[in-house]
N, C-alpha and C positions, 0 to 999 in steps of 0.2 A: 622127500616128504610129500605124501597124497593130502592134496587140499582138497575141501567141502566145502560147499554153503551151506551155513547152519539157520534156519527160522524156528521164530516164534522164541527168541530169547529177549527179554525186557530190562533185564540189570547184570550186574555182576554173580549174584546166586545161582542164576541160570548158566552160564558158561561154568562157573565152580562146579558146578551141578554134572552139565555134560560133561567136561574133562573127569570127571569121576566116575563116570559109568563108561565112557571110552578108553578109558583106563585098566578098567577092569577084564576088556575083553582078551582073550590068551591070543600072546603073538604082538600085543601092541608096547611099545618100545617106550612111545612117548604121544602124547595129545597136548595139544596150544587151542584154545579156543580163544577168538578176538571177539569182542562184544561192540571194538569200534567197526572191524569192517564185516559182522555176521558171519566171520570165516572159520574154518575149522583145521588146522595139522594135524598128519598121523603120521604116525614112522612105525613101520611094523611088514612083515607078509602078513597080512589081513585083510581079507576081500569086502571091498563094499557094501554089501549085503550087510554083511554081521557088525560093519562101523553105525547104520544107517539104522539097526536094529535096535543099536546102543540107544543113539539118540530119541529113537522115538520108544522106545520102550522108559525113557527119561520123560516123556513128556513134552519132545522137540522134533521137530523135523533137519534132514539132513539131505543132501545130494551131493553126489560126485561133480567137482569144476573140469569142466572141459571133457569132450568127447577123445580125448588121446591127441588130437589134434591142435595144429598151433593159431586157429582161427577160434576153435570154442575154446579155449584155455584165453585169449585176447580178448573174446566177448563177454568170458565170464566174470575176468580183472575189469571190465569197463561198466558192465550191471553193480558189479559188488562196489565201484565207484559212484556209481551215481542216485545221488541225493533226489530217495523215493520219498521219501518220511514225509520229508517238508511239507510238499504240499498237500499231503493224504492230511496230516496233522493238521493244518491251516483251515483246510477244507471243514473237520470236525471240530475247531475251536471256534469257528465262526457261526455255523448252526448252532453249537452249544449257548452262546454267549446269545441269540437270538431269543432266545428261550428261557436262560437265564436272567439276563434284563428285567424281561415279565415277570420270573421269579421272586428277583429282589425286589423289585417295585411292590410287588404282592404282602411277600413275608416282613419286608422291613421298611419300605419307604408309606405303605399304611397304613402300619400297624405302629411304626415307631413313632412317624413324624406326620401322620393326617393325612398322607397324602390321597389326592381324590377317587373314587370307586363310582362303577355303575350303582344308579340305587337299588337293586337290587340285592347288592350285598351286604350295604349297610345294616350292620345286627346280625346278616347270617353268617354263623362262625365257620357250621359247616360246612357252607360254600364256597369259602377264601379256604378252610384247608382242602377241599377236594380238586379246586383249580391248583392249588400247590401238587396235591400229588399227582395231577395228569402235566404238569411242566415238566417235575423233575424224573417220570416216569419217562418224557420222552428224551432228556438231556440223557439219560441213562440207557437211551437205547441206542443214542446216536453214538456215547462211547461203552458202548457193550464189550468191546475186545477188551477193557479191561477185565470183565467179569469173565469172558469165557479163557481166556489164558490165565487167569488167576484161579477159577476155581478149579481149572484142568490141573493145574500144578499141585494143587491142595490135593485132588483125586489120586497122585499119579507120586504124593506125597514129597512135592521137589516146588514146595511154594517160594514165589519170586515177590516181585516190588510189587505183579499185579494185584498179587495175592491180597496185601496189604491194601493198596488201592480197595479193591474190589470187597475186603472185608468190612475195611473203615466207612464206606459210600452205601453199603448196603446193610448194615447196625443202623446207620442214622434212615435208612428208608424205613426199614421196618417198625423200629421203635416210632418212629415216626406214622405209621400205617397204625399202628396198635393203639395210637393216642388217638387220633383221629376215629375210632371204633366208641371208644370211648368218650368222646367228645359226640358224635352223635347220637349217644344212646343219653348224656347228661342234657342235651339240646333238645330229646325226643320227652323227654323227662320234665321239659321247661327251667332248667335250673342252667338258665341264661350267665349266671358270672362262673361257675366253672366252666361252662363251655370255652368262654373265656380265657382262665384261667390253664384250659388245655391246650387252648389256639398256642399261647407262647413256651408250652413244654415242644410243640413240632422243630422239628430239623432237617426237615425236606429241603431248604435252602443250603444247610450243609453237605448231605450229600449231593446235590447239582455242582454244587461250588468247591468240592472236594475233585470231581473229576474233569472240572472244566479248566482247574489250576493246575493240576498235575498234566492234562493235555496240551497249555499252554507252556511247561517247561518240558516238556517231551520235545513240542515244539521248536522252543529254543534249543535243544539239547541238542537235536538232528541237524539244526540248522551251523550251528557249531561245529557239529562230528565233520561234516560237509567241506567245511573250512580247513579243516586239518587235515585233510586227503587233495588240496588243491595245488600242490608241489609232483603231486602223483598223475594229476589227472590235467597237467600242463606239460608236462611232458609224454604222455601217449597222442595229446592233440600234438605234441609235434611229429610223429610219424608222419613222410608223406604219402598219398593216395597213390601216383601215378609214377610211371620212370617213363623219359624216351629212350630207348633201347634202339641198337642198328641191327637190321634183321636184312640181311643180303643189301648192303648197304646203306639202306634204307631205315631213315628215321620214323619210327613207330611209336606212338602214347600209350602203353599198356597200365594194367594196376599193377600195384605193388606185388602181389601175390605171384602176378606169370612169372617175375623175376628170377633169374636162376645163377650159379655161380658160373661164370665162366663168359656171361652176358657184357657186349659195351654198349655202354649207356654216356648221353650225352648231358651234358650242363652248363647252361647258360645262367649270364649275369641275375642276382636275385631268385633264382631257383634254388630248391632246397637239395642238397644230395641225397638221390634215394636209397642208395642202400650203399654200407661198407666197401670199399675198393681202392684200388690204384691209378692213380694219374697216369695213362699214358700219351697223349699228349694236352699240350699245352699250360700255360701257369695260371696263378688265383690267387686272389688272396679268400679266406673260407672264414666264416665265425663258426668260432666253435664252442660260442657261449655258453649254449644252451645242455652241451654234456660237460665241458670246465669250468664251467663259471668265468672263461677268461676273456674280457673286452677283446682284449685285441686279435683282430683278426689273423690266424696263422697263413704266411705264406705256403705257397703249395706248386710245387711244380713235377715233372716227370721223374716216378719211381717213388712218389711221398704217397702216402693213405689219406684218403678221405671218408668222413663217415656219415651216415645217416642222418637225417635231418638238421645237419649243417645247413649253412647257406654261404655260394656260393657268390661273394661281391661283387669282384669284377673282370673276372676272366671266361672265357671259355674254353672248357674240358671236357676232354673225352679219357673216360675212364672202364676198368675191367673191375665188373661186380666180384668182392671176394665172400663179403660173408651177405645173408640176405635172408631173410624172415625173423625166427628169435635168435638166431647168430647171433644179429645186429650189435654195435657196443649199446645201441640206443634200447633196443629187448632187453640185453642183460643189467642194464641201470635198471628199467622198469622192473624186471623181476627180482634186483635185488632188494629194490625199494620194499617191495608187495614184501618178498617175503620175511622183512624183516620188520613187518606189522603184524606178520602174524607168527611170530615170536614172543615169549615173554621176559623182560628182565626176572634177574634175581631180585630185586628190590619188591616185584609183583607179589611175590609168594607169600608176605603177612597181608597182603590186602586179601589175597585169593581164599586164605586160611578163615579169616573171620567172616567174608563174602558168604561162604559157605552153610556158616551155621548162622548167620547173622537174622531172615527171617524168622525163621522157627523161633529163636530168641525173642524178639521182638510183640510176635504174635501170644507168647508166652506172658509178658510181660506186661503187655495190653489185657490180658484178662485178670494177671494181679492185681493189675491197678485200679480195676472196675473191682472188684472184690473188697481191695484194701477199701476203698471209698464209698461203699457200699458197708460193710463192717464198722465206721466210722460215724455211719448214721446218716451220710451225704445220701440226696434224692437220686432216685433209678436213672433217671436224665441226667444229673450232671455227672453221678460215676461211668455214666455210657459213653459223654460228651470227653471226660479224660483219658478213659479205654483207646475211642475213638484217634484223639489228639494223638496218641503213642502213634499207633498204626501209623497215620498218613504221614507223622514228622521225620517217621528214619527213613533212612534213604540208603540202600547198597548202593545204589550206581554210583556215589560220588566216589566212592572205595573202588568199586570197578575199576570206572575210568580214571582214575588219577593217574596211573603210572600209561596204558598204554595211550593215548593224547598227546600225551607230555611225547614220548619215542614217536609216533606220528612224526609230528612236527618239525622234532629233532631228526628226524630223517629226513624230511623235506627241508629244511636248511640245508643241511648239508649235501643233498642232492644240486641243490640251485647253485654249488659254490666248488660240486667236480670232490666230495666228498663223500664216500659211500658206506656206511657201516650194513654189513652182512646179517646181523641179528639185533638183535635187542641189546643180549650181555654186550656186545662189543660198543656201544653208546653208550652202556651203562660203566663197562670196565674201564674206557679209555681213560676217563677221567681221572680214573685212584692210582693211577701207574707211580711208580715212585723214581723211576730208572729210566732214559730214554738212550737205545743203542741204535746209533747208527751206522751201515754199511756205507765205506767211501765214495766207490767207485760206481757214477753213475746215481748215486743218491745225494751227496756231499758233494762231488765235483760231479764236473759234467760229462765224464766219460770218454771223453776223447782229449786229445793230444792237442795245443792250439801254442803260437808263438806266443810269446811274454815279452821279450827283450829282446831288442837287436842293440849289439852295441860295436860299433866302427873301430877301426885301426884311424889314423889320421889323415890318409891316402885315400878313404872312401868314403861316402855320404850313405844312409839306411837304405836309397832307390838301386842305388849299385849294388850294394853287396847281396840285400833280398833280392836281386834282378837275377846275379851272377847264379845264386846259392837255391834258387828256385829249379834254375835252368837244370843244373847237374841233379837235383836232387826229384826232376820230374820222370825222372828213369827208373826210380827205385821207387818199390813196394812197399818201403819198411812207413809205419803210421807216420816218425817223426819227420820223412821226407814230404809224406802228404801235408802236414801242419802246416809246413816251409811253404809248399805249391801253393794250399789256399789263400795263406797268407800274401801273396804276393799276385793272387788270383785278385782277392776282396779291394788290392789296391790298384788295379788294371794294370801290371806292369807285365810288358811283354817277354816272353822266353826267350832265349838266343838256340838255337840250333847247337846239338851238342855231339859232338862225335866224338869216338872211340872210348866210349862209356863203361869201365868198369867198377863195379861190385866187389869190394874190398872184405870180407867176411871178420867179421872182430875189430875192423878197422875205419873202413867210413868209405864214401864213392871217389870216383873223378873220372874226368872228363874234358873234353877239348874246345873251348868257344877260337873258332880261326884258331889262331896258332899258339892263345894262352891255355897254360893247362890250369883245370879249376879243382881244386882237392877239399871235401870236404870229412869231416869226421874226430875221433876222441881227441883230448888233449895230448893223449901219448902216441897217435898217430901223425898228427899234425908237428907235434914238435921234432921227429924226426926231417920234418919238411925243411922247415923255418925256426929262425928265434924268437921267443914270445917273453915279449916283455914279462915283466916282475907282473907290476900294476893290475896286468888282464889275466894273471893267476891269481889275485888277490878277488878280482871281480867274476871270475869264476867259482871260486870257493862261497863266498856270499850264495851263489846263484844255484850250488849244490845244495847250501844249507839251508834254502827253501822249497826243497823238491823239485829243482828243475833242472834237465839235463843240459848245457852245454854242450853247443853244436860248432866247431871252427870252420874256420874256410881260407882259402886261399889263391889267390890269381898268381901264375907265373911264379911262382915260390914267394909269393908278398903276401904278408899276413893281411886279409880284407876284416876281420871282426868277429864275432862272435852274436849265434843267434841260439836264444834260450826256448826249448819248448817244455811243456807240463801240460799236465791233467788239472785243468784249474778250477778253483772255487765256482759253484755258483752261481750267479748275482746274490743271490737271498739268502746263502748258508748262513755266512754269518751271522745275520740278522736272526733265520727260525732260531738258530743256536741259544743267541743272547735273550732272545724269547722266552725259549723251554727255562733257562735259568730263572730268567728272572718271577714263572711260577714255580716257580721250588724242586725244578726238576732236574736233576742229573743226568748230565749228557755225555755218552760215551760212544768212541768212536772203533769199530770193529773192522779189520781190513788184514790181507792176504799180503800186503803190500811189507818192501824193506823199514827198515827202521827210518831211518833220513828223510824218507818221502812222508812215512804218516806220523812222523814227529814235526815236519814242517806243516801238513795241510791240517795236523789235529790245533799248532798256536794258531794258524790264520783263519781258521772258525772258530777258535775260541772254546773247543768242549773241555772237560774238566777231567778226561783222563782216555788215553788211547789205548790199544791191543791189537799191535802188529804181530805180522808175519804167521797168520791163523791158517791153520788146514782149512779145508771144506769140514770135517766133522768137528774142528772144532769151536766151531762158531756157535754151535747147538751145546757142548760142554760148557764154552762162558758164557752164555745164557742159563742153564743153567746157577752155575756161581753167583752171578748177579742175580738173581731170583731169591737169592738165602738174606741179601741187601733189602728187597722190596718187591714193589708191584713191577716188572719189566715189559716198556714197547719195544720192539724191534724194528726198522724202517729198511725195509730193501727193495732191489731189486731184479737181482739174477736169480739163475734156478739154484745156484750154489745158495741161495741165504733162505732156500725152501725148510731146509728143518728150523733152521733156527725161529723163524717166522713163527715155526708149528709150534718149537717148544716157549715161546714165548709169550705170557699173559694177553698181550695180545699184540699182533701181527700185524703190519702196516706194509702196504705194498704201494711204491710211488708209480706214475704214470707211464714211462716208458716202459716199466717193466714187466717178465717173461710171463706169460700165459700160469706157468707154473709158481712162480712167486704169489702171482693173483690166488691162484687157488690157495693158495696156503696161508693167505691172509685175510684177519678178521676184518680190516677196512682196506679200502683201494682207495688209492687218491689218483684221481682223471687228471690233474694237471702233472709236470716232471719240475714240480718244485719245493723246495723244503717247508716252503712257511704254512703251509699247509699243514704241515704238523702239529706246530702249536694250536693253530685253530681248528682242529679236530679236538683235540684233547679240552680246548678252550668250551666248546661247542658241548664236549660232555657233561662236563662237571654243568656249566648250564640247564644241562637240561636235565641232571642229576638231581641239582638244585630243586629245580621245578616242581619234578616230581614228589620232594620231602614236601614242599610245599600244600603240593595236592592232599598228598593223604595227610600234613598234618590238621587242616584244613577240611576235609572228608570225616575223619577222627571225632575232631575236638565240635561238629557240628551235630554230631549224634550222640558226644558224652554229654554235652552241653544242652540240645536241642528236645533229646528224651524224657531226663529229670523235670523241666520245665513243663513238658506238655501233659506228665501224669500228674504236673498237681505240687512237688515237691518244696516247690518255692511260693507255693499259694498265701500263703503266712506274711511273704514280704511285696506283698500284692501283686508276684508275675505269676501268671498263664498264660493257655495259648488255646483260643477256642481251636475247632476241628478246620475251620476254615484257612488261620492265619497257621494253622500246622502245615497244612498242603500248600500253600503257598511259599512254606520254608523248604518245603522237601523240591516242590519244584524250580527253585533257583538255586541248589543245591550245585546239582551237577551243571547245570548252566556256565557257575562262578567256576567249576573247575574247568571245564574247558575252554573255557575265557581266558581265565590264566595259562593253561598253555597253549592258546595261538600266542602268548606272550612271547616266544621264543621266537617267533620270526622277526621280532625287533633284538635279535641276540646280534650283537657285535662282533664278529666270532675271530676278528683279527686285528680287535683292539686290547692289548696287554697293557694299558696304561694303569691301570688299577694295581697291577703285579709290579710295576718298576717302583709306580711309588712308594708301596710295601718295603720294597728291596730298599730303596734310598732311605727311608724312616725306620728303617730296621725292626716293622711290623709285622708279627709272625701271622702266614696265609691263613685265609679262612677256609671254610671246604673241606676239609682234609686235603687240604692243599700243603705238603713240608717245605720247611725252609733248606736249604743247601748248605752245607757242615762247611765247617768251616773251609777245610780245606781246597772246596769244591770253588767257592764265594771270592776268595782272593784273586782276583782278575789282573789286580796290577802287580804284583810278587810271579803272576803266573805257576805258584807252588803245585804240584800237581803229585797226588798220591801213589805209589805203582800198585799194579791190581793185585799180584802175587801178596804181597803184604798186607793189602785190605783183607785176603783170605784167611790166614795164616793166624794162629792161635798164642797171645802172647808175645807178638812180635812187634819192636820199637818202631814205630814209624821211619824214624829217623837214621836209622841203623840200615846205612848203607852207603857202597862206594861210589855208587853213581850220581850224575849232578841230576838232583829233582825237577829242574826244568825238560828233561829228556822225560816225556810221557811215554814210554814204548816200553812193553814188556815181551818178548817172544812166546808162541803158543805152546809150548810141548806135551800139546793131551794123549794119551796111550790110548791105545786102541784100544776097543773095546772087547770083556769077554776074556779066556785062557787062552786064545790064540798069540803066538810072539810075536812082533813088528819088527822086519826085517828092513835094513834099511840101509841103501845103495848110493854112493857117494858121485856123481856125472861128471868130470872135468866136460866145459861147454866154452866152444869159440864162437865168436860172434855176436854174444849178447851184447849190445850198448846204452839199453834205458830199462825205467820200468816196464812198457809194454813190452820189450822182449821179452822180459820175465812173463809177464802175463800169459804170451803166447807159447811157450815153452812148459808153463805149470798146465795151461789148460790142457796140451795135448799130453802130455805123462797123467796127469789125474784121470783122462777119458779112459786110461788100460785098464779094463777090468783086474782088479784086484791090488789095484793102488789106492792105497788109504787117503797118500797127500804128497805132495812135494814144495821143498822148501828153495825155492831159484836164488838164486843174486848174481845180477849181473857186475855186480862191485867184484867179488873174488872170482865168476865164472863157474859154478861149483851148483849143483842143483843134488839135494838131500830127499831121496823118492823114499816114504815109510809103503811098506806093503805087506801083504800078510800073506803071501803066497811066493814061492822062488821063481819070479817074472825073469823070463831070459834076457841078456841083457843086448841081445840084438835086436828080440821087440821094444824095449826100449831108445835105443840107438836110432831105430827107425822110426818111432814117432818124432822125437828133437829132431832129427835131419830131416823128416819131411817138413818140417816149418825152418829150413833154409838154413839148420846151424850145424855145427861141426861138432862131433861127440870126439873128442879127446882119450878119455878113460875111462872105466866103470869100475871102481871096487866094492 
């Protein structure tokens, strides 16, 4: 998308206005114009010239942001940040009111109330109005930019707010001027009480007082808008200025800019990290606040990343620059931010629609009203005075700005808190989702293999056996021997030397401490060894039926115990889990994995229905499915969950995850934790909220504010002189962006309101659903199977399997008249899920393999493909990840 600076736009009819005539131009795709930050989007092959032509052949100015360059592209985000208005407006509301004062003292503090006058004017009428018209002739020239952007737009036939302004201010000048002609000619005439009598028809105080109040809510308006970009413009102040870089060993202070990839730069305590990289030596702990939102400082030692205007607490590092200028993680939050301001919701498009025709309407309206009331018998001065009142009381910019303020803001929360929505729709959609799917591995658990359980034979204590079970198992490669090593790493327990170490394929390792031999591995290799009690197959079968693999061991032929590893929960699954329910969201768990493992990890987060054993395509097929359900988010984080991501309402990518999941998702969460989820989605409907707010609020203040000023209600004694009409229009849009900075007091990971809902059995508000019933039963655990949710006519209940088992197998068909041919692997060696894992990744990587379906339970891996893949290139992907191919039929 080619961005612009757009000038010389005053409301929302102006940007309606541009995006209409940008629109038009052949080639252009799509145009966004932002009226909060003056900026312009285009999507199109269409050369600047001919965007720039648009706009000023509209009656606006336009220029291209940034030289092509990542310094004018930086400088131009930081000018289109910085709050000019203010004080240009301050500047002019101060002279005006200088002049004004005089004014009113003039027309109504001595005309109304005595107040005192040189003698000189006492009795001359024409005096006191000639000094009125050279006050408000100069209050009128100090805010002349309304007159010349209004009457340009009128020219140019694309009339905005100035329009109105500058019509309403300048009816009261001239009627006022024409009285005054007449007043001196009844003065020259000697007919002393109509002079009089005409002094009190002038309205030279209303127009002064018309643009001194509308300059004073412009004023507030900008000073506001200001407010609402200071999430954006707190985080480019935290880029740092300088790196010290080693330049032939030698420590150097350069700017940020010499920085190059491939650069080591040093860091000491309290310095900021300058740019994207890797730890090569030494440790830290780093805050990395200010891109996750998260307090606590992450440890960081050799081979971890560090990133951009981090700060470094209390170590000293020396690091290899990886990414540097807009690479940066800290560039692309700023540019997602930006560019997702200049975006529009869908919610925009009725403000935009009536923005559009909203003046011409209005100026329309002002002249029936002066008609009606003039037809009525009402004097030329007060049908002028009602004409008038119309003009200056409506107000587009509070239509304007309602919806994008509100997305501002709501992006800058979510910025502050390591939340990032990519556009507008994606803050705006989050909210309405009806379906929450999440990927297990690495989203829901923490992605790696980690000990759960050690549990002893009577012969041993936990220090022994994780001592013995380390030792053997620091020889092997496989994940669940790493799990064992760190485990007994985290608890400083020393290795023993281990000799004649071998590698057991299907079966488990051993190895020699002195002269005991140490055997570790499956139940069925182990029991060949030794006898195992009753009791620790009973405490094994428990330990399967939570997803976790059971590991034996044994010194000298003596059973030493049993240690359990898995892929375990979170800290916080659980908890986003109970979350998302408890606002009315349905939470489904999507995963590649066997039955056993995501029927245990789907109870112990608690979601309300699971879908194991999924191909890579078909994770994008039941997304689909669920879509026919409702609104569906998706949450991942591998490149495998890219389509799904895509095809899903919208797309959630957690923190650790691939470069490519990122792209493929509508929000990214900077932290690698769940409960981020809810408070994203939390965060929407807030500011969804908001936004109804704005515009019903913007709406109801010009259905309401109109009738009023032409007179309508005059019967029941309201009006609204010209004065208190400008005055309505100018805290118009004030109150709306007042209301949303509202949202930076948004609580965005407090669900207390949703639980007690849930407890009182009070249906959400928002369009917020309730969770059916089947979903809600938490202590039954009842859990629906997903095939049957689909399935037309079919009894829920009508089924041989126990409902507590959430798992359905995937069987999606390829796509398209191509056949799915599909090759059956006998495989030795698998003994957990990660084998599986590592066995599917390398057969899925063969070009022209759809999916494979592993289980290290029967040994048996199920490749769908749609091409006759020979089955020695097969053979040789499993064996080279260290397993024995058996057969292929």
């Amino acid at each position: 998308m080619k961005q612009y600076n757009v000038t010389g736009m005053s409301c929302a009819a102006c940007s309606a206005r541009i995006e209409k005539a940008v629109s038009k131009v052949p080639g252009v795709e799509s145009c966004s114009v932002s009226l909060l930050t003056n900026s312009m989007g285009v999507e199109g092959g269409v050369s600047d010239t001919e965007i720039i032509k648009a706009v000023y052949d509209a009656g606006y100015g336009a220029s291209p942001k940034g030289g092509g360059d990542e310094e004018s592209e930086q400088a131009d985000l930081e000018d289109s940040l910085k709050d000019t208005q203010t004080p240009v407006l301050r500047n002019r509301l101060i002279a005006s009111l200088i002049f004004l004062v005089i004014l009113m003292y003039v027309s109504m503090g001595h005309m109304m109330w005595n107040f005192p006058m040189p003698a000189w004017f006492n009795g001359n009428h024409v005096a006191t109005g000639l000094l009125q018209l050279m006050l408000t002739s100069v209050v009128m020239v100090i805010n002349q930019k309304f007159f010349i952007n209004g009457f340009k737009g009128l020219i140019k036939r694309s009339p905005n707010m100035d329009t109105l302004v500058a019509l309403g201010s300048a009816a009261s000048y001239l009627w006022s001027v024409y009285v005054l002609f007449l007043m001196s000619d009844a003065a020259a005439k000697g007919e002393s009480a109509l002079a009089m009598k005409y002094l009190h028809d002038l309205y030279f105080e209303s127009a002064a007082m018309i643009l001194a109040l509308i300059t004073l809510g412009k004023m507030l308006e900008a000073y506001s808008k200001g407010k609402t970009t200071d999430a954006l413009k707190s985080l480019m102040k935290l880029a740092p200025k300088t790196a010290n870089i080693l330049i032939d060993g030698v420590e150097t202070k350069v700017d940020i800019e010499k920085v190059k990839p491939g650069d080591i730069y040093v860091v000491r305590p309290g310095e900021n990290i300058p740019v994207d990289g890797i730890v090569l030596e030494g440790s830290s702990a780093v805050n990395e606040a200010a891109l996750t939102g998260e307090s606590v400082p992450a440890d960081k030692e050799e081979g971890d990343k560090v990133f951009a205007a981090t700060i470094n607490q209390s170590g000293f590092v020396k690091c290899e620059a990886l990414h540097v200028g807009e690479d940066t993680t800290l560039s692309h939050i700023i540019k997602m931010v930006s560019d997702a301001a200049a975006t529009k919701a869908p919610v925009a498009k009725i403000a935009d629609k009536v923005s559009g025709v909203f003046v011409p309407i209005v100026i329309a309206l002002a002249l029936l009203t002066t008609i009606i009331w003039l037809a009525t018998g009402a004097a030329f001065g007060y049908a002028l005075a009602r004409g008038i009142s119309v003009l200056v009381i409506s107000c587009p910019c509070a239509l304007g700005l309602a919806t994008p303020v509100a997305i501002m803001v709501g992006n800058g929360v979510g910025a502050k808190n390591g939340i990032l929505f990519k556009n507008s729709a994606a803050l705006e959609r989050t909210g309405k989702a009806d379906i929450v799917v999440l990927d297990k591995t690495g989203t829901i658990t923490k992605g790696e293999p980690v000990v759960t359980d050690i549990i002893t034979s009577e012969t041993f204590d936990e220090k022994m056996l994780l001592q013995i079970a380390a030792s053997v198992e620091s020889m092997s490669e496989h994940p669940l021997a790493k799990a064992i090593v760190k485990k007994a790493q985290d608890m400083e327990l020393g290795l023993y030397d281990i000799k004649g170490f071998n590698s057991l394929t299907g079966s488990g390792v051993e190895g020699f401490i002195d002269d005991d031999k140490i055997t570790g591995g499956s139940i069925k290799y182990i029991s060949t060894i030794t006898d195992i009690d009753n009791k620790y197959n009973e405490i094994m079968d428990g330990l399967t039926e939570q997803g976790k693999t059971p590991l034996l061991f044994t010194k000298g032929n003596i059973f030493a115990g049993i240690i359990a590893v898995a892929d375990t929960l979170k800290e916080d699954s659980a908890d986003a889990v109970d979350r998302m329910k408890s606002m009315g969201l349905k939470v489904v768990m999507l995963t590649g994995d066997n039955e056993r493992t995501a029927n245990a990890i789907g109870r112990q987060a608690g979601v309300d229905m699971v879908i194991a054993e999924v191909m890579p395509d078909g994770k994008e097929n039941n997304i689909r499915k669920l879509s026919e359900q409702g609104s569906v988010i998706m949450v991942g984080d591998g490149i495998n969950d890219a389509p799904a991501l895509t095809r899903a309402d919208i797309g959630i990518a957690i923190g650790a995850g691939t470069d490519v999941a990122i792209d493929a998702a509508d929000v990214v969460l900077m932290k690698n934790t769940l409960i981020d989820v809810p408070a994203a989605i939390q965060l929407s409907r807030a500011a969804l909220r908001n936004i109804h707010e704005n515009l019903f609020w913007a709406f109801i203040y010009n259905v309401i504010g109109i009738p009023l000023a032409a007179g309508v209600f005059v019967h029941f004694g309201l009006t609204l002189t010209p004065m208190f009409g400008a005055a309505a229009m100018s805290l118009s849009s004030f109150c709306v962006v007042s209301n949303a900075l509202r949202l930076n007091l948004c609580k965005i990971y407090d669900v207390s309101k949703y639980k007690a809902r849930k407890r009182h059995g009070i249906k959400a508000a928002d369009g917020e659903e309730n969770n059916n019933d089947t979903a809600n039963d938490d202590a039954r655990g009842n859990q629906a199977f997903y095939r049957k949710e689909h399935s037309n006519g079919t009894d829920n209940n009508e089924s041989d399997k126990d409902n507590s088992n959430i798992i359905e197998k995937d069987n999606v068909e390829m796509k398209g008249d191509k056949k799915t041919m599909k090759k059956t692997m006998v495989i030795e060696g698998m003994m957990c899920g990660h084998c599986e894992a590592s066995v599917k990744k390398a057969l899925e990587q063969i070009a022209g393999v759809a999916g494979a379906e592993v289980s290290h339970e029967t040994g048996k891996a199920v490749v769908s493909c749609s091409d006759d893949i020979g089955e020695d290139v097969l053979k040789a992907a499993v064996e080279a990840q260290d397993y024995k191919v058996v057969s292929i039929d």
